[in-house]
C-alpha positions in Angstrom: 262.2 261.2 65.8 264.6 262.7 68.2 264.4 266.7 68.3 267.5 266.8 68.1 268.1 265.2 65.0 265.1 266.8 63.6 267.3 269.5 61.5 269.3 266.5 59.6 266.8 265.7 56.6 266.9 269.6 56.1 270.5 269.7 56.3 271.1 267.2 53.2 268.4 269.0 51.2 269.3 272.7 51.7 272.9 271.8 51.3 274.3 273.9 48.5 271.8 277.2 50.0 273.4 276.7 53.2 276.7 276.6 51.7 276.1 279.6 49.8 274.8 281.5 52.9 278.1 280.5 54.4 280.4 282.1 52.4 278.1 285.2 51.5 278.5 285.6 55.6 282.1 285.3 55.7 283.3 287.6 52.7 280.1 289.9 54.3 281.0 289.9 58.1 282.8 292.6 59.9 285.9 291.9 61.0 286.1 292.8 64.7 289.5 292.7 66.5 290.0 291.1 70.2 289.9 293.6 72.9 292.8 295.5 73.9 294.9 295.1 77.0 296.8 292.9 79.4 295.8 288.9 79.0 297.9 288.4 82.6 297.9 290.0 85.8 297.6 289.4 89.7 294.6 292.0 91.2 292.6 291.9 94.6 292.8 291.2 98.4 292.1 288.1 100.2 292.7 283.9 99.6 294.8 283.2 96.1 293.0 282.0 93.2 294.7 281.0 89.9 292.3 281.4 87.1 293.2 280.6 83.4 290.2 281.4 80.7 290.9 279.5 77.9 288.8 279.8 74.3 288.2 281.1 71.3 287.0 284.7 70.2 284.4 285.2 72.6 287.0 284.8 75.8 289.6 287.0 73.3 286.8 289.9 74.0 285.4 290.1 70.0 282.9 292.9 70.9 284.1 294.6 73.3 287.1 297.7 73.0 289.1 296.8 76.3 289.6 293.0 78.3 288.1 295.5 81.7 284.2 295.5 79.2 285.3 291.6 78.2 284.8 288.3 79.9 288.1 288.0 81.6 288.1 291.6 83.0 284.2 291.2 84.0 285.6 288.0 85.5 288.5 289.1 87.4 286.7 292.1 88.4 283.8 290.5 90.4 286.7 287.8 91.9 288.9 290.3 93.1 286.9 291.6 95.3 287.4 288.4 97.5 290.2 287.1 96.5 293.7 288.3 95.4 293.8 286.8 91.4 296.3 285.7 89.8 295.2 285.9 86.0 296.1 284.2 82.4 294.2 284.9 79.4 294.2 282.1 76.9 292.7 282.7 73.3 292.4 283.4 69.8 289.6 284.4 67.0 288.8 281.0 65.6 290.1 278.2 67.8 288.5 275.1 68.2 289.1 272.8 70.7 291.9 271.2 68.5 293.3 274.7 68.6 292.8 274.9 72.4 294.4 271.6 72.8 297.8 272.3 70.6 297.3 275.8 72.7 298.0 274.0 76.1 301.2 272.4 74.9 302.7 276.5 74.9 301.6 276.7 78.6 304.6 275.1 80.3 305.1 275.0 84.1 301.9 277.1 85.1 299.3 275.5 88.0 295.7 276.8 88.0 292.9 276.6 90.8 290.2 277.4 88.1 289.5 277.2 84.6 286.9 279.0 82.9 286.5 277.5 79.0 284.6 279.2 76.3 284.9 276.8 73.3 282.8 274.9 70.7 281.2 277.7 67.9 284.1 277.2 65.9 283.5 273.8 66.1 280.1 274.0 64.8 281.0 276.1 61.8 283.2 274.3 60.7 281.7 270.9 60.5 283.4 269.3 63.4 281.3 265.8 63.5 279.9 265.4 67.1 281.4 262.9 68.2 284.7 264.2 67.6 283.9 267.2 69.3 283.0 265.4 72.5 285.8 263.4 72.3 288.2 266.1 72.0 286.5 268.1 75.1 286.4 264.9 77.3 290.7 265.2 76.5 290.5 268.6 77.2 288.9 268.5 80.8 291.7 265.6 81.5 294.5 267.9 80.5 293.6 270.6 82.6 293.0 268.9 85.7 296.0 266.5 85.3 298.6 268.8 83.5 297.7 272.0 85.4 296.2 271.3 88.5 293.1 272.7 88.3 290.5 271.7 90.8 286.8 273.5 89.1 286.3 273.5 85.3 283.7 275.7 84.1 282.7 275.1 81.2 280.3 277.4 79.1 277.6 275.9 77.4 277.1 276.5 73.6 275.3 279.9 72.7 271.9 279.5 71.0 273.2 280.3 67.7 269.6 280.3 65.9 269.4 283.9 67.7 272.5 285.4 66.2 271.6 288.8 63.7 274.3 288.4 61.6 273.0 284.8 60.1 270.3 284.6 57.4 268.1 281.6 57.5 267.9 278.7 56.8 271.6 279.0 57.7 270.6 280.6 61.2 268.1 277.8 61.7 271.0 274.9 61.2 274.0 276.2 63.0 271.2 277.2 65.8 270.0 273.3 66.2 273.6 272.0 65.7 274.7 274.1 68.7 271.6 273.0 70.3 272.6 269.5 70.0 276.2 269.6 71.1 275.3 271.3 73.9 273.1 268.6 74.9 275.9 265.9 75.0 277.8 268.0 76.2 275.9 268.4 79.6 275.5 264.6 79.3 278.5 264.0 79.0 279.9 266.1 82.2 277.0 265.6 84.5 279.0 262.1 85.3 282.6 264.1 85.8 283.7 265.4 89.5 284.3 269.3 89.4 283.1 270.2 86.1 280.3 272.5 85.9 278.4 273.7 83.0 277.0 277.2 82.2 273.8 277.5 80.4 274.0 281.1 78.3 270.5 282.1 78.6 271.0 285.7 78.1 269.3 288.1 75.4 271.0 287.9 71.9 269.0 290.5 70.3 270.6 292.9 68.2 270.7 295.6 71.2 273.1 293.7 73.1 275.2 292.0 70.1 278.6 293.6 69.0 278.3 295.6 65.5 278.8 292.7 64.1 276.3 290.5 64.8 278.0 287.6 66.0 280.0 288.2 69.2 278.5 289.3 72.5 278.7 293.2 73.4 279.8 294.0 77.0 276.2 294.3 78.8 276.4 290.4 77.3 279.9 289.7 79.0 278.6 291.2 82.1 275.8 288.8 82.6 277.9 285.7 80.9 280.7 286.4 84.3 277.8 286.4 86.5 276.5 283.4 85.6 280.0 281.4 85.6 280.3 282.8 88.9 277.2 281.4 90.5 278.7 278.0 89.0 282.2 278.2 90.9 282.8 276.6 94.3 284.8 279.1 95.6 285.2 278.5 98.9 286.5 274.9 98.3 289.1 276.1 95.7 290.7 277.6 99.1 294.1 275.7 100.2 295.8 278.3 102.8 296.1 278.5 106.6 
């Protein structure tokens, strides 16, 4: 059997546990807000570089107090000190990439070099089937290029959920192998598209470097995440001036 259909069997039988586990966690969890400050903003010296982050709570900043400790600041921090950055923060606590999609409709008239995406836990929670998800990214990655110019896409690669504190097993152990598995297709599925890259988060989850709650990255977490999207991004290429 495939490992990565290994968890299925499991998933049938532990059903109503795992739904039970799934709702203690919800009325259980600590309610974080996104981190405070400006979502736009043009920073730095140098070439011009239009970056929209588009995702769900982890690119809102869940975990950290202000966007500077968060992934856009830690982002735009590390870019401006090459380039001059022209900034727009896209997203909300709980999207999927449905949300992200409707989301793009509200951004009318705006051209990006480079888009940093941070999507897809949502969609595991909530029971997204696979191949919907895929589908729905493979539309999203169109969009951006063809809607807003953007010439780099990187994408983040699913976190390995079977690490986060807050979830009990066997619930931990499921969402951690479904996240495994659309992570896999997804890096099959963009190894055949043209300026798409693909971050692996291989960082430490432990409870040290979690938020309070258990579930969203702290800051030392978003510091490491924007250094590895950076090793990804072909900046140089990006450039269009003189």
């Amino acid at each position: 059997m495939n490992h990565y259909l290994i968890d299925l069997p499991a998933r049938a039988a532990l059903f109503p546990l795992l739904v039970a586990q799934a709702l203690q966690v919800r009325r259980r969890a600590l309610k974080l807000p996104e981190a405070a400050g400006p979502r736009t903003g043009t920073v730095g010296d140098g070439p011009d570089l239009r970056l929209l982050i588009l995702g769900d709570s982890s690119a809102a900043g869940v975990g950290a107090f202000h966007q500077d400790q968060a992934l856009a600041g830690q982002l735009v921090s590390r870019l401006s000190q090459s380039h001059r950055v022209t900034w727009q923060l896209e997203a909300t606590t709980g999207h999927t990439t449905r949300d992200a999609l409707a989301r793009l409709d509200r951004i009318t008239g705006a051209k990006f070099d480079l888009a940093v995406v941070a999507l897809g836990v949502n969609d595991v929670t909530r029971a997204v089937p696979l191949k919907t998800w895929l589908d729905r990214q493979a539309v999203l990655i169109t969009r951006l290029q063809t809607e807003f110019g953007i010439r780099h896409i990187c994408l983040s690669g699913l976190p390995p959920m079977g690490e986060f504190p807050l979830l009990p097993h066997p619930l931990r152990w499921v969402l951690g192998r479904q996240a495994s598995r659309f992570d896999h297709h997804l890096r099959a599925q963009v190894a055949r598209l043209p300026n798409v890259s693909i971050t692996a988060l291989e960082f430490d989850f432990s409870v040290d470097y979690m938020a309070e709650d258990g579930f969203h990255p702290g800051p030392e977490v978003y510091a490491a995440w924007a250094d590895m999207l950076i090793a990804q991004m072909p900046l140089e290429s990006l450039y269009t001036g003189p």
